[in-house]
LUMVOBA-465169 format. One record per residue (C-alpha): x, y, z; residue in three letters. Coordinates in steps of 0.2 Angstrom, whole numbers, plus 5000, padded with zeros to 4 digits. Layout:
N
XYZALA...
END
This chain:
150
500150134951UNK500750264964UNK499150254973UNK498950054972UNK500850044980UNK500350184995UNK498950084999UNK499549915001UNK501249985010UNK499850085023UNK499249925025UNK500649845031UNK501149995042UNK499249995049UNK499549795054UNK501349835062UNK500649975072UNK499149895078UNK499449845095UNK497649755097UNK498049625083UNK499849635083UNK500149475092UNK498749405079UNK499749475064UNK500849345059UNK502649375048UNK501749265036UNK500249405032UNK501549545032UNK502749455021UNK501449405010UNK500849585006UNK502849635004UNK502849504992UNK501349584983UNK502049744984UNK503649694975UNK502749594962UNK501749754958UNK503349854955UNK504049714947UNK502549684934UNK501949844927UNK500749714915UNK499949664933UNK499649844935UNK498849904919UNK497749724921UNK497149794941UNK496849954930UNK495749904917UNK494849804930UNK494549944943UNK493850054928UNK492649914921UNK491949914940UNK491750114940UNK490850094924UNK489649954932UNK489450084948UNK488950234936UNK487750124927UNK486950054941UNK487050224950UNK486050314936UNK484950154934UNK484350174953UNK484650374954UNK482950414943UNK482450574955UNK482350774946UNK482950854960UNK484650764962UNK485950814949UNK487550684947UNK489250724941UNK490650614940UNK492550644941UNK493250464935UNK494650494928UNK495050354910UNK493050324913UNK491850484916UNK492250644921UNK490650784920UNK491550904932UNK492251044925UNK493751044937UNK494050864940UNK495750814948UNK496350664937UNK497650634952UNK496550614968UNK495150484971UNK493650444960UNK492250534965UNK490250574963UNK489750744966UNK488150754971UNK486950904970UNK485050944976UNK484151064966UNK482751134978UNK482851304970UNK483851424958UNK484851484972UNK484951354982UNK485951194977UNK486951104993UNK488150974985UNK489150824993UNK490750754987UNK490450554987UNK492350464986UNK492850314976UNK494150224986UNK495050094977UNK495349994995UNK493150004994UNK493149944975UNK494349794975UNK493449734992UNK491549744986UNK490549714971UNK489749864959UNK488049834965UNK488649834986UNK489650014979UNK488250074969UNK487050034985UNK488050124997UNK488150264984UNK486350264982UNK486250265000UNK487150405003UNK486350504993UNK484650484998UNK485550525017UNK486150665009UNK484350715004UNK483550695019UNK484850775028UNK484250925019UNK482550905018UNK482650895038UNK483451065037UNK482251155025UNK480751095033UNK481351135052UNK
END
């Protein structure tokens, strides 16, 4: 809940402090996402509804991910908190997140941390979230691939 009020209250502070689209930013926009702050804090059924919703989404982005992820060198954990969580150490209190790892030999294992952002999970679909996943992991891949082979 905490993390749903920050963001919309940033954005409200990003739209008063942007002097491109300040004069485009009408009261109406920013009173409209105070409203919705307020309902929020008002309606803590509103929130536990956003909840479930954002977890069903990160459920359909892990299955999609492990659908199109079929590759032996690429190990994939999860730290979703109230939906997966395979990392030993996972920080139930900061973004979701996919941690990534490339297995190209038993000493060698380069990992990247992929975030979850809610803001990126309400605005897009599972499949466009699982795609940029999948894409970033097969950047990450070549990244080292392009190391390793000179």
């Amino acid at each position: 809940m905490d993390r749903v009020i920050k963001e919309k209250l940033e954005e409200v502070v990003t739209l008063l402090n942007d002097t491109d689209d300040a004069i485009n930013v009408g009261e109406k926009e920013i009173k409209e996402k105070v409203e919705r702050i307020l309902a929020l804090l008002n309606d803590p059924t509103e929130i536990e509804g956003a909840k479930e919703d954002l977890n069903d989404r990160l459920k359909q982005v892990i299955e999609l991910v492990n659908k199109s992820m079929v590759d032996p060198d690429i190990e994939i954990d999860y730290c979703i908190p109230d939906v997966e969580s395979t990392v030993s150490n996972c920080d139930i209190h900061s973004d979701p997140y996919i941690m990534v790892t490339y297995v190209i030999g038993d000493y060698n294992k380069p990992t990247r941390k992929i975030r979850l952002r809610d803001s990126a999970l309400r605005r897009n679909t599972p499949e466009s979230v699982a795609n940029q996943v999948t894409f970033s992991i097969e950047e990450f891949k070549g990244e080292i691939d392009s190391v390793q082979m000179g």
